[in-house]
DSSP file (Angstrom, degrees, kcal/mol; ACC not computed):
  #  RESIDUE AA STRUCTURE BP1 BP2  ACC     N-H-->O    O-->H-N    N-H-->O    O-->H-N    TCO  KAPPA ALPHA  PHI   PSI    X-CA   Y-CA   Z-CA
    1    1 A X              0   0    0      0, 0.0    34,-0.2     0, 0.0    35,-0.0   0.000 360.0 360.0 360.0 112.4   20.5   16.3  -26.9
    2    2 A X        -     0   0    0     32,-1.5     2,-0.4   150,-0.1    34,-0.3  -0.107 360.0-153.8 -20.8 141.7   17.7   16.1  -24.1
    3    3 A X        +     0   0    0     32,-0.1    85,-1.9     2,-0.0    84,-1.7  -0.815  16.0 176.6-148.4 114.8   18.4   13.3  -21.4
    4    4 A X  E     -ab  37  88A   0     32,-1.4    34,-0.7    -2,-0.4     2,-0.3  -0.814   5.7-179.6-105.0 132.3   15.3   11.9  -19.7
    5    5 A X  E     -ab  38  89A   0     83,-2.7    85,-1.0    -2,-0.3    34,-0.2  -0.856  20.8-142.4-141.9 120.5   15.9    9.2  -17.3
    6    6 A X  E     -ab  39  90A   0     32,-2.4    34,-2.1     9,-0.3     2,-0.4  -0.460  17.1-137.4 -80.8 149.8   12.4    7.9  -15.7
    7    7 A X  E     +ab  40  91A   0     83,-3.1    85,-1.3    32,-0.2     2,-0.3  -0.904  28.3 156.4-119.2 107.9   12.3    6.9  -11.9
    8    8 A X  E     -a   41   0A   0     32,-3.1    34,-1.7    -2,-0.4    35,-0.4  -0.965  50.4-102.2-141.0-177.3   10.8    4.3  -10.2
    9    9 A X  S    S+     0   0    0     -2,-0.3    34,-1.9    32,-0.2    33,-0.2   0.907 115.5   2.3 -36.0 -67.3   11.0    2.1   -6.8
   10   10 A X  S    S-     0   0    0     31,-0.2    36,-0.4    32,-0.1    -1,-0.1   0.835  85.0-125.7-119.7 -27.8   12.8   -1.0   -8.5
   11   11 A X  S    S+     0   0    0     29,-0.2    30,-0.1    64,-0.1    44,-0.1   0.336  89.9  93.1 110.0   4.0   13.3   -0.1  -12.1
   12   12 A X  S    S+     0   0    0     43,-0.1    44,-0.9    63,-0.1    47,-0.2   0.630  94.4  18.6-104.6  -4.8   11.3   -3.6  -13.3
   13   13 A X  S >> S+     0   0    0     42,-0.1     3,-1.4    46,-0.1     4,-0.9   0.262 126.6  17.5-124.7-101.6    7.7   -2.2  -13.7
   14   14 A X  H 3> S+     0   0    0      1,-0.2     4,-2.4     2,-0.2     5,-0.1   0.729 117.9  52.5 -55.8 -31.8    6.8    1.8  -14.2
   15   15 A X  H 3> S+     0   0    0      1,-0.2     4,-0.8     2,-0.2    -9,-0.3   0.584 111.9  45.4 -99.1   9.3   10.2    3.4  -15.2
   16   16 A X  H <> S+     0   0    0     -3,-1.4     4,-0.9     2,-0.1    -1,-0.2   0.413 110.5  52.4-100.9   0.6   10.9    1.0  -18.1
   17   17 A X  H  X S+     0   0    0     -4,-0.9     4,-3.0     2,-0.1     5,-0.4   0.760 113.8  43.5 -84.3 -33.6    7.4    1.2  -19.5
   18   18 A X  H  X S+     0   0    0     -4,-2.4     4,-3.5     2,-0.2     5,-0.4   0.976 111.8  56.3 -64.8 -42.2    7.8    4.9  -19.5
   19   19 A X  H >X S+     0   0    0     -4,-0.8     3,-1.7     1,-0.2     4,-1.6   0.818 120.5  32.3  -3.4-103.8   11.6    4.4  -21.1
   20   20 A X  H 3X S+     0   0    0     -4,-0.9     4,-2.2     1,-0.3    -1,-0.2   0.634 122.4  47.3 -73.9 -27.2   10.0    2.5  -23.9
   21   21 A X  H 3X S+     0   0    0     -4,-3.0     4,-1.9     2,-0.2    -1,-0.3   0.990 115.5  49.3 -50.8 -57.0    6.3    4.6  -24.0
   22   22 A X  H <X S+     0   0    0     -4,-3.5     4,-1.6    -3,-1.7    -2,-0.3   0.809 112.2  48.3 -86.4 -51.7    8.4    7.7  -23.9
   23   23 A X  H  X S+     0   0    0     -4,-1.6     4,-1.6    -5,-0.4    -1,-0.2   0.945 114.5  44.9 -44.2 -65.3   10.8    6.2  -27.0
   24   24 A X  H  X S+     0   0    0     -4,-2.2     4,-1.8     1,-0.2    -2,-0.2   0.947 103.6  55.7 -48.0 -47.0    8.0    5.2  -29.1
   25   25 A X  H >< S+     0   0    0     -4,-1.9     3,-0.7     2,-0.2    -2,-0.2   0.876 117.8  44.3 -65.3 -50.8    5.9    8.6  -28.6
   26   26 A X  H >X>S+     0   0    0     -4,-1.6     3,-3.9     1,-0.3     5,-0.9   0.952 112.9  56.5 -69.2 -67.5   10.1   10.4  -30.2
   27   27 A X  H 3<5S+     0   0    0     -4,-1.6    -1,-0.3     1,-0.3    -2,-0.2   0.677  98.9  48.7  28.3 -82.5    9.9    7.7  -32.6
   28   28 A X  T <<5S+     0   0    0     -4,-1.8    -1,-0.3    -3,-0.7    -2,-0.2   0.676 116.8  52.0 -76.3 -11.9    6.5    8.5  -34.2
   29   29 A X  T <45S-     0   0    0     -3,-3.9    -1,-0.2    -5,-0.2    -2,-0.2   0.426 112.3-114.5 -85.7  -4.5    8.1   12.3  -34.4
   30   30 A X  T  <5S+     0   0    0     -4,-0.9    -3,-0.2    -3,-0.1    -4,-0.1   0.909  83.6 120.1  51.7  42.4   11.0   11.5  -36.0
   31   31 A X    > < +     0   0    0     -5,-0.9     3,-1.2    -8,-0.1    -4,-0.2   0.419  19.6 103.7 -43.7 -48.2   12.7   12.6  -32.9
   32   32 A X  G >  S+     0   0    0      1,-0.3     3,-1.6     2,-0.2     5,-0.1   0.731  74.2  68.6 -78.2 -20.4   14.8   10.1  -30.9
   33   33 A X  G 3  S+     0   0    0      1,-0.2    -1,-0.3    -7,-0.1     3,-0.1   0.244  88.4  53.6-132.1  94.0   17.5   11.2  -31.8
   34   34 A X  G <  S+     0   0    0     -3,-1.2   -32,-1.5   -33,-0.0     2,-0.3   0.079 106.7  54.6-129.7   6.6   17.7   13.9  -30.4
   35   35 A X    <   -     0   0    0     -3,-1.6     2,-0.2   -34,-0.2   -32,-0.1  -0.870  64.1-144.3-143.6 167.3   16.9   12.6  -26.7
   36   36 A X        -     0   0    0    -34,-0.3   -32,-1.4    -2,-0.3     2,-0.2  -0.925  24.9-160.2-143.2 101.3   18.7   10.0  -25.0
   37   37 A X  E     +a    4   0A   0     -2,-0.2     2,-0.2   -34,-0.2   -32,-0.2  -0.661  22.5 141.0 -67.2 123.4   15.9    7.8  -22.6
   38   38 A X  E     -a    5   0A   0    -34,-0.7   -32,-2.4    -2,-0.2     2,-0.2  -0.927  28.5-132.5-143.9-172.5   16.7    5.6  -19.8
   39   39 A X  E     -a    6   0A   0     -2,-0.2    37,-0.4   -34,-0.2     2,-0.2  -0.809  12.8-176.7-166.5 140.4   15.7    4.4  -16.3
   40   40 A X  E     -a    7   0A   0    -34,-2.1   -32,-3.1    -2,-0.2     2,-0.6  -0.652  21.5-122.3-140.1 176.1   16.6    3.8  -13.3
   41   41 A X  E     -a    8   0A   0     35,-0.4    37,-3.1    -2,-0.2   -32,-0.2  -0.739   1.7-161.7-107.9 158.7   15.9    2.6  -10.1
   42   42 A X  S    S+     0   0    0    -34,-1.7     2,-0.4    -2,-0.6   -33,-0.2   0.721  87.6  58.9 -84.6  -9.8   16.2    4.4   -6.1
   43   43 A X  S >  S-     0   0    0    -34,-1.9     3,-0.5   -35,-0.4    -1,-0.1  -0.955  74.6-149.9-118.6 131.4   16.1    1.1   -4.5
   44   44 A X  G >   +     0   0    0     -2,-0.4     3,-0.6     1,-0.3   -34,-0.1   0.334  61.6 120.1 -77.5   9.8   18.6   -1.5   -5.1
   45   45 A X  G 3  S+     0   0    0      1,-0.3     2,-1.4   -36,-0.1    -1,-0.3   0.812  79.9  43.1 -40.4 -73.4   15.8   -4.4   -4.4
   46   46 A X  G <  S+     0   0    0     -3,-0.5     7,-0.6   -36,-0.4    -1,-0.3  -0.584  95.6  82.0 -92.3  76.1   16.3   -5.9   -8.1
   47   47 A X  B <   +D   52   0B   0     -2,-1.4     2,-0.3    -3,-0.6     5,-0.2  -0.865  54.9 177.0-153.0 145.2   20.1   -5.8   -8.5
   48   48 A X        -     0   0    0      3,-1.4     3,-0.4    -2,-0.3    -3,-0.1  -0.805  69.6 -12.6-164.8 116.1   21.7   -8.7   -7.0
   49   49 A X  S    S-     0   0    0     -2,-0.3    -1,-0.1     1,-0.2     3,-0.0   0.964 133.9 -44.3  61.4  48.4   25.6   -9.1   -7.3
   50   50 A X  S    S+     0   0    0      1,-0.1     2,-0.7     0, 0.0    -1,-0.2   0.360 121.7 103.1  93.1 -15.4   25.9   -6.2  -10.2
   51   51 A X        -     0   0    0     -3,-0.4    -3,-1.4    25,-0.0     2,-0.2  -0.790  54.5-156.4-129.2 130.2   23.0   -7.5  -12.1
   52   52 A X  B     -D   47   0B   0     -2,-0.7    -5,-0.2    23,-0.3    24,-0.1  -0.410  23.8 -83.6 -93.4 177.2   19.8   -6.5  -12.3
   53   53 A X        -     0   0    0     -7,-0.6     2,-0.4    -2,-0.2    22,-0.2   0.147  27.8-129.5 -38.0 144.2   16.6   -7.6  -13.0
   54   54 A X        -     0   0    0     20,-0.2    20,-0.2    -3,-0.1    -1,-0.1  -0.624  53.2 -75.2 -96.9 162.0   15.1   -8.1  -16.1
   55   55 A X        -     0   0    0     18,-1.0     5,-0.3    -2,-0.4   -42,-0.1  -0.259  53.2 -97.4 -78.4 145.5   11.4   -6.3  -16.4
   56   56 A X    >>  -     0   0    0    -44,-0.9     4,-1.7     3,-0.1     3,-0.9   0.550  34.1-113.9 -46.6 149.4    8.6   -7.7  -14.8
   57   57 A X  H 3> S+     0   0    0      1,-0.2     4,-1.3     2,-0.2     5,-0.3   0.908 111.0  52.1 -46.5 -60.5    6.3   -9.9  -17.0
   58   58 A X  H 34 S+     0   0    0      2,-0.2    -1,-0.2     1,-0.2    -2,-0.1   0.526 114.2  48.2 -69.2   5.6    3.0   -8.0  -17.1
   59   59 A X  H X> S+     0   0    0     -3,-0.9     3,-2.2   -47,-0.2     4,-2.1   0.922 114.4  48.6 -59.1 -93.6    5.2   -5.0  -18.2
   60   60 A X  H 3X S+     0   0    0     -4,-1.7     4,-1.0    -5,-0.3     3,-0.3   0.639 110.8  46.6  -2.1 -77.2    6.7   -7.2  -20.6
   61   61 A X  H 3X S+     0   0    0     -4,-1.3     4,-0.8     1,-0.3    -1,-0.3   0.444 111.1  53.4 -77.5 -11.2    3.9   -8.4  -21.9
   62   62 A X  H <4 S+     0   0    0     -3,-2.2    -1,-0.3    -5,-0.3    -2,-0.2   0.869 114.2  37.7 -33.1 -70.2    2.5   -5.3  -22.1
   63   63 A X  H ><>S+     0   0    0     -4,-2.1     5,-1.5    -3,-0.3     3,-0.7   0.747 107.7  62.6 -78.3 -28.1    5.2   -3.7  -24.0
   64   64 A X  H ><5S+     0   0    0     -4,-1.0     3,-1.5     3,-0.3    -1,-0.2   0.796 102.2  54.6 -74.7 -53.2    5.8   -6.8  -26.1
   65   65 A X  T 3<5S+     0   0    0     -4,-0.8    -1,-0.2     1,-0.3    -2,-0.2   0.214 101.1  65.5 -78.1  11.2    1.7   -6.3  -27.6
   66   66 A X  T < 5S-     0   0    0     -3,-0.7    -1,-0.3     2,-0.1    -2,-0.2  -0.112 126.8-107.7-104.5  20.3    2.8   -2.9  -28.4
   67   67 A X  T < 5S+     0   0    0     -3,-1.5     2,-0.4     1,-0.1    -3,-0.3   0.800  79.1 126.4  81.2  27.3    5.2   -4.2  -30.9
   68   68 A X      < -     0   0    0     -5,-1.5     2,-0.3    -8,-0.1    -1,-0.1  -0.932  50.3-136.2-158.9 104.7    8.6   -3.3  -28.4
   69   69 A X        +     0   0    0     -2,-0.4     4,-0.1     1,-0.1     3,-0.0  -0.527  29.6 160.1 -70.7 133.2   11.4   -5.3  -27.3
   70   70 A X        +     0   0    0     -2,-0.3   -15,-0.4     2,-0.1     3,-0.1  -0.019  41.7 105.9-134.3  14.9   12.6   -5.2  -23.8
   71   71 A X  S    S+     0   0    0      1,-0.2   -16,-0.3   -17,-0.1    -1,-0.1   0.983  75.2  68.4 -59.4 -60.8   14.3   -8.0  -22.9
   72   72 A X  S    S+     0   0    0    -18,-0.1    -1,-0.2     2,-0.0    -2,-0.1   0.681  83.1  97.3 -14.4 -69.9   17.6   -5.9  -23.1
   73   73 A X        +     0   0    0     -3,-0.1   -18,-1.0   -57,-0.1     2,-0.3   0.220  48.3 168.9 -87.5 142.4   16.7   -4.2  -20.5
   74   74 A X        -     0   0    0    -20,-0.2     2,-0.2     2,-0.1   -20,-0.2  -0.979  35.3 -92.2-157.3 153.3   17.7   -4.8  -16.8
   75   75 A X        +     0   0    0     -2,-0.3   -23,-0.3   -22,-0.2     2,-0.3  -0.357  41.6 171.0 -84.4 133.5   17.3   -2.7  -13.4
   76   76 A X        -     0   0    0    -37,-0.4   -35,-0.4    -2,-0.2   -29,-0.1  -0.719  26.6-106.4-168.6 139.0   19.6   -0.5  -12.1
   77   77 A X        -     0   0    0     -2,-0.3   -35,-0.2   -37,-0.2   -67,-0.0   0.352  34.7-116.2 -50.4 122.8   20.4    2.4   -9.0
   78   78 A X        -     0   0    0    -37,-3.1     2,-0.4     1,-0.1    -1,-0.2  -0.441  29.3-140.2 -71.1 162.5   20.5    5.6   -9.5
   79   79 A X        -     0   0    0      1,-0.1     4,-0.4    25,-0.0    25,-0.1  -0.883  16.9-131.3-139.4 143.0   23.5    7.2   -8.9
   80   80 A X  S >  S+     0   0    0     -2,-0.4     3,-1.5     1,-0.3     4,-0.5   0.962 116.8  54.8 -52.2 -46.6   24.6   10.7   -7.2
   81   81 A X  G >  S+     0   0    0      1,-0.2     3,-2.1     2,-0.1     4,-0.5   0.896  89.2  85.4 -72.1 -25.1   26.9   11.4  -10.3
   82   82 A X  G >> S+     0   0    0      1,-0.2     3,-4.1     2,-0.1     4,-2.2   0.959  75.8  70.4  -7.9 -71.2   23.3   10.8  -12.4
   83   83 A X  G <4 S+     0   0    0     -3,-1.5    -1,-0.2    -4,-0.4    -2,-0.1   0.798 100.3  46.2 -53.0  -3.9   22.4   14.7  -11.8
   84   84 A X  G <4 S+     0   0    0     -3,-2.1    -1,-0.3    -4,-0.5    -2,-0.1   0.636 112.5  42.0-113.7  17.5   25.1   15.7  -14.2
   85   85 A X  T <4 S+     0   0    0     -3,-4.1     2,-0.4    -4,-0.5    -1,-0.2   0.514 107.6  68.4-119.0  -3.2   24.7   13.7  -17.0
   86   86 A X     <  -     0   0    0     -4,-2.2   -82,-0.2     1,-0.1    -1,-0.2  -0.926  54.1-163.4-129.5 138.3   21.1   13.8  -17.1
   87   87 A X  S    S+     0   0    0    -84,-1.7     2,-0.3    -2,-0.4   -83,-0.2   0.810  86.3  29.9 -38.5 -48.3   17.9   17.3  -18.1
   88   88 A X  E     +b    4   0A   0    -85,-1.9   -83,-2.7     2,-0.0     2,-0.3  -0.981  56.4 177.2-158.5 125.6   15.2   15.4  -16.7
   89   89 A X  E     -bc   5 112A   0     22,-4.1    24,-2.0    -2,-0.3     2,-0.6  -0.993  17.2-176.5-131.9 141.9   14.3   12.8  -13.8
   90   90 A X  E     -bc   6 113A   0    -85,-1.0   -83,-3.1    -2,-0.3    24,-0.2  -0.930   5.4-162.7-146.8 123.4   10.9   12.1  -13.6
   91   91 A X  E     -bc   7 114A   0     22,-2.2    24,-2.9    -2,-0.6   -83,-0.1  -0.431  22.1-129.9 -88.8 159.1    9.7    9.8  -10.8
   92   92 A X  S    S+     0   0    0    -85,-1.3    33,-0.5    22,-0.2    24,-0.3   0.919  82.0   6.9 -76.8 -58.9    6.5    8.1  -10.6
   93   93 A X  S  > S-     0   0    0     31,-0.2     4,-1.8   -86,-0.2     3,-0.3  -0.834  85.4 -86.3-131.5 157.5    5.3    9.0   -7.1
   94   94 A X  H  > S+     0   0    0      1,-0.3     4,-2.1    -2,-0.3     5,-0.1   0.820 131.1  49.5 -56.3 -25.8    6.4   11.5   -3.6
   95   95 A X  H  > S+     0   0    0      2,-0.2     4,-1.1     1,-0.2     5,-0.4   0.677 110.9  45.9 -68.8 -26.4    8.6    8.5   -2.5
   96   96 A X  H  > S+     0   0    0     -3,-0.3     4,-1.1     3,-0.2    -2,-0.2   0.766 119.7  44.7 -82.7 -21.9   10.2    8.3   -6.1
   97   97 A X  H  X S+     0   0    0     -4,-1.8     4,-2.3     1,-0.2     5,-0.3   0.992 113.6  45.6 -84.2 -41.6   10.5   11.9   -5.7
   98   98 A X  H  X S+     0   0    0     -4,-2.1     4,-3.0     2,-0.2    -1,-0.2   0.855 118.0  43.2 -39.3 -51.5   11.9   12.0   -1.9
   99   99 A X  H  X S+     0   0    0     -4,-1.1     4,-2.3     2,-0.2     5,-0.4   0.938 109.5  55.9-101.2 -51.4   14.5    9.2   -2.5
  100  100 A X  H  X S+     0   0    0     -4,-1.1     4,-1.0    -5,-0.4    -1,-0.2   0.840 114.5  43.5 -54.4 -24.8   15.8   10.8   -6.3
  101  101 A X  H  X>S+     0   0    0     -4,-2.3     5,-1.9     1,-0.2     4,-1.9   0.911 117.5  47.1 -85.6 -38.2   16.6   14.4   -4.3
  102  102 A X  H  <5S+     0   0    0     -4,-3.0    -2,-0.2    -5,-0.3    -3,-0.2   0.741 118.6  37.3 -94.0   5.5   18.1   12.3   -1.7
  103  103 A X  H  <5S+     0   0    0     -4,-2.3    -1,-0.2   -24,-0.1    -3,-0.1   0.904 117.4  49.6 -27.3 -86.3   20.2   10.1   -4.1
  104  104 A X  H  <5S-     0   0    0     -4,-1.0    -2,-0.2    -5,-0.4    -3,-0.1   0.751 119.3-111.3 -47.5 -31.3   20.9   12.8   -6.3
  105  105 A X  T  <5S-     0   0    0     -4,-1.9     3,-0.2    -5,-0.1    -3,-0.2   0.903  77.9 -58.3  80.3  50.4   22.2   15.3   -2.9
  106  106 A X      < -     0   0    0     -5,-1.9     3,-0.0     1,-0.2     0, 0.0  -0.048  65.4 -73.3  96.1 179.1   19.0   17.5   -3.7
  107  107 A X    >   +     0   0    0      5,-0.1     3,-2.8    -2,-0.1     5,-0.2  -0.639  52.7 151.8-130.3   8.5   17.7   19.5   -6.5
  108  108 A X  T 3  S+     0   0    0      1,-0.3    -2,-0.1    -3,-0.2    -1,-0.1   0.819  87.0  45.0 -58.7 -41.5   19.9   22.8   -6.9
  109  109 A X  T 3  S-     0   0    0     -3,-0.0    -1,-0.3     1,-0.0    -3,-0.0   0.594 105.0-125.5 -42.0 -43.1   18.7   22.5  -10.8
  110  110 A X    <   +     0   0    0     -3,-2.8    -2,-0.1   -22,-0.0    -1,-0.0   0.385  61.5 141.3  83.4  -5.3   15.3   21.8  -10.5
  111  111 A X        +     0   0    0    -25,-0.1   -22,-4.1   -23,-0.1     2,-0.6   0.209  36.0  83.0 -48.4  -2.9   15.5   18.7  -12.5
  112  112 A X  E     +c   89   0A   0     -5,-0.2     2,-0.3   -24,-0.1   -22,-0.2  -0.951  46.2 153.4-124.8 142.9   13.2   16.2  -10.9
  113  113 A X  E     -c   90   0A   0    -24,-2.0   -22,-2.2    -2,-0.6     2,-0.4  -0.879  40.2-105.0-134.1 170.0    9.6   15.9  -11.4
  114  114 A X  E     -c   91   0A   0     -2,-0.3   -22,-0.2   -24,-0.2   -24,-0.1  -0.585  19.6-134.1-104.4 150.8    6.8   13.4  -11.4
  115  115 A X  S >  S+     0   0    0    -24,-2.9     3,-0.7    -2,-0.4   -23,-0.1   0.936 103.5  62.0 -59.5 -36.7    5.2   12.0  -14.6
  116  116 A X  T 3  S+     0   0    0    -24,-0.3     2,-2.9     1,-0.2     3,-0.4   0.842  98.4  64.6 -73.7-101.9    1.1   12.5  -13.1
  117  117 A X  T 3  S+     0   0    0      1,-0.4    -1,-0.2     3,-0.1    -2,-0.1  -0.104  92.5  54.4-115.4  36.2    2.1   16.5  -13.0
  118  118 A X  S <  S+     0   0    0     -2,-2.9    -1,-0.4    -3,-0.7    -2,-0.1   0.042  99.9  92.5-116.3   9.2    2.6   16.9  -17.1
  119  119 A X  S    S-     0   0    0     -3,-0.4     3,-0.3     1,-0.1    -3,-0.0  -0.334 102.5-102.4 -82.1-176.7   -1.3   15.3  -17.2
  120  120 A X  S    S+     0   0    0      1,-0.2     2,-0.3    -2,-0.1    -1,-0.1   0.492 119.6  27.0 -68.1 -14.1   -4.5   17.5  -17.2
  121  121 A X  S    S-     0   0    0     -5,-0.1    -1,-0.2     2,-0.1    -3,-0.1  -0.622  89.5-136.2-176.6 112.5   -4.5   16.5  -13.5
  122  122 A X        +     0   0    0     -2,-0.3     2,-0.3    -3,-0.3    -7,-0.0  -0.021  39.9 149.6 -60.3 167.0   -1.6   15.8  -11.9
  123  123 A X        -     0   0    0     -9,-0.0    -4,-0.1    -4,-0.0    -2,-0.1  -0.837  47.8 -80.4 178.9 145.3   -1.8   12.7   -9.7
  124  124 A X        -     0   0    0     -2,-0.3   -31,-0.2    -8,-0.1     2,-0.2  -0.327  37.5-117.0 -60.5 156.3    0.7    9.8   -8.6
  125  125 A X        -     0   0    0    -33,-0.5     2,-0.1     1,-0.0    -1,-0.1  -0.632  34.4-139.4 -91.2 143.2    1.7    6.6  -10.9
  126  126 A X        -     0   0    0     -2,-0.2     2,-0.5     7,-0.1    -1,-0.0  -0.509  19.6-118.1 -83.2 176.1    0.3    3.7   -8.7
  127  127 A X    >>  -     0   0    0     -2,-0.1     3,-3.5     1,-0.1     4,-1.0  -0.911  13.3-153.1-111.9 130.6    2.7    1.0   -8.8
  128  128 A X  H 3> S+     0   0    0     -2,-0.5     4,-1.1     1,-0.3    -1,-0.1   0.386  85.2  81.2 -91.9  24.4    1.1   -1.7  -10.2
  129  129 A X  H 34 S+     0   0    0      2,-0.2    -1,-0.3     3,-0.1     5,-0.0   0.594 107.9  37.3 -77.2  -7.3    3.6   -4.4   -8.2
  130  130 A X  H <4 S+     0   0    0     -3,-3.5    -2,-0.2     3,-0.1    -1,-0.0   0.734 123.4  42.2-108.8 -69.6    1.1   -3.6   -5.3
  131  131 A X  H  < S-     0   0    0     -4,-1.0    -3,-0.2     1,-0.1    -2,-0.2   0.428  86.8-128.8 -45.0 -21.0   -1.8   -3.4   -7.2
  132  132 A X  S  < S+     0   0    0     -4,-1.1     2,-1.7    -5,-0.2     3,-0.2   0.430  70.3 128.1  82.4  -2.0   -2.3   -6.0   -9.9
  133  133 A X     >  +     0   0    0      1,-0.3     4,-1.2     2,-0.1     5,-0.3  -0.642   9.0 144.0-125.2  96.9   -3.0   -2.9  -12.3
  134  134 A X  T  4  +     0   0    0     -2,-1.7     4,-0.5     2,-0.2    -1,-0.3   0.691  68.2  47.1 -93.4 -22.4   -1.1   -3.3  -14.7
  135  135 A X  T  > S+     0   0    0     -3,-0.2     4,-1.7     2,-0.2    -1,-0.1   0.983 112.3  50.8 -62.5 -75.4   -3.5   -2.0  -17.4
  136  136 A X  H >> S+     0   0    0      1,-0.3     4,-1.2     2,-0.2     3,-0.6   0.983 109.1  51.2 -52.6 -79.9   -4.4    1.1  -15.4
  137  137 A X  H 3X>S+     0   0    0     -4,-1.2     4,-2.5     1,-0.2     5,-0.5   0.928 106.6  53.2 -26.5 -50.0   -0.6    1.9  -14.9
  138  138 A X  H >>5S+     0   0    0     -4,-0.5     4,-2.2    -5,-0.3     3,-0.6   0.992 118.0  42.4 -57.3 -47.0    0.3    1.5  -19.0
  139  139 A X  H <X5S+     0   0    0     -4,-1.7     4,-1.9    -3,-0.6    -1,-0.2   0.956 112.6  46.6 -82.8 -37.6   -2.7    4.2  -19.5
  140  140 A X  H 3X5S+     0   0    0     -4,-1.2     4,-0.5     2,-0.1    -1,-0.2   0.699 116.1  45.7 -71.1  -6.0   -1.9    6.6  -16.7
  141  141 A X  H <X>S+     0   0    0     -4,-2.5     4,-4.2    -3,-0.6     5,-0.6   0.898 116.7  58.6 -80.9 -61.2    2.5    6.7  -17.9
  142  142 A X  H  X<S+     0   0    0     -4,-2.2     4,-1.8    -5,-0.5     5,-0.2   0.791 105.3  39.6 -10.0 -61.2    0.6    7.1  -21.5
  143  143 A X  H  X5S+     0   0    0     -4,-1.9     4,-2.7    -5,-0.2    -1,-0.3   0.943 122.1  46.5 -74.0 -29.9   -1.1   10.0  -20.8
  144  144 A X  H  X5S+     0   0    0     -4,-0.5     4,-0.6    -3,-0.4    -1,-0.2   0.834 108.5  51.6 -83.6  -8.8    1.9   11.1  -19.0
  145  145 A X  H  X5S+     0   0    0     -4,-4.2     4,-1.4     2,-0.2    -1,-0.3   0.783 110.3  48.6 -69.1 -35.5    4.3   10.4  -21.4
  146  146 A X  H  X<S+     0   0    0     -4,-1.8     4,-1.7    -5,-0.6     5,-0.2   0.869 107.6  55.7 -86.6 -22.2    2.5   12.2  -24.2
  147  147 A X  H  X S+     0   0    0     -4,-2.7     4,-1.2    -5,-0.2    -1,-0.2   0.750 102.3  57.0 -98.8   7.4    2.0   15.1  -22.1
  148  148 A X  H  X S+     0   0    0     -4,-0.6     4,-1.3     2,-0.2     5,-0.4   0.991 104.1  61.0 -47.6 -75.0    6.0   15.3  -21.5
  149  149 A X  H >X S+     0   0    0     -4,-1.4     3,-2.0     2,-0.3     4,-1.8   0.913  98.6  44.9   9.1 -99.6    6.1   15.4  -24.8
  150  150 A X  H >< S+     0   0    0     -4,-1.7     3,-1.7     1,-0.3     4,-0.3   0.868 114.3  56.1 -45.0 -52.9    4.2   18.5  -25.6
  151  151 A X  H 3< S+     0   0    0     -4,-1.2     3,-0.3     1,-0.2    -1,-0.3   0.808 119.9  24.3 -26.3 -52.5    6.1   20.0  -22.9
  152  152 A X  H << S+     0   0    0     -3,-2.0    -1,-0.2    -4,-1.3    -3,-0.2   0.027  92.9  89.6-118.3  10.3    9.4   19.3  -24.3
  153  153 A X  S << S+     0   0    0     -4,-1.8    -1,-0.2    -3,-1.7    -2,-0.1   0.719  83.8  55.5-108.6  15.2    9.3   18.9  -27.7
  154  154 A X              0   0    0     -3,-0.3    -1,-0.2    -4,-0.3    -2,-0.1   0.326 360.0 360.0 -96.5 -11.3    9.8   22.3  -28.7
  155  155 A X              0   0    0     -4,-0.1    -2,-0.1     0, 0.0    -1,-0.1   0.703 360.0 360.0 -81.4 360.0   13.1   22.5  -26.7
């Protein structure tokens, strides 16, 4: 069994739409299970007294007009003892990427990557908590989600 756990700043916007993008995409293969999906976050920002946040609305509501409940789902830190229970960590951006090797106590594996660099032209996920773009984000994890996928779906 695969284990993908997607990476983002707080764990309430970009790495639980890829989670649940990245779910559907195994899903439509008759796939999941054979991977095991999660996500987490490098900054503890939304966890407050053990619990974290649940994911942001226009996420939500996003994910919600794709037919995919997410309520369940609530934020929480990645953790050093992470690198051995998970294939693949795959940050959104060079700060997602910076703060998961120095989480994790580096890289010795090679196991973290960003989500932009399985597209046709790799590029960071903005985050759309800064940005308002909440649209744009759902289409650039899409594309990157589907080109994990081909990556990984022979393994």
């Amino acid at each position: 069994m695969l284990k993908i756990c997607f990476v983002c700043h707080g764990n309430i916007c970009r790495s639980p739409m890829a989670e649940f993008l990245f779910k559907r995409i195994l899903e439509e293969h008759g796939r999941d299970d054979e991977f095991q999906v999660s996500s987490k976050a490098t900054s503890s920002e939304e966890i407050y007294r053990g619990q974290g946040n649940p994911v942001y609305p226009p996420v939500r509501e996003i994910l919600e007009g794709l037919g995919m409940d997410c309520s369940k789902k609530r934020a929480c830190q990645l953790q050093k003892e992470d690198y051995e229970n998970y294939d693949y960590f795959i940050g959104m951006d060079e700060r997602n990427r910076e703060n998961m090797r120095r989480i994790l106590g580096g890289d010795p594996n090679g196991k973290v990557s960003l989500l932009g660099d399985y597209t046709d032209h790799p590029h960071p996920i903005a985050d759309p908590w800064y940005s308002g773009e909440f649209q744009a984000c759902y289409e650039d994890i899409l594309e990157g989600c589907r080109g994990l996928w081909e990556q990984i779906k022979e393994k």
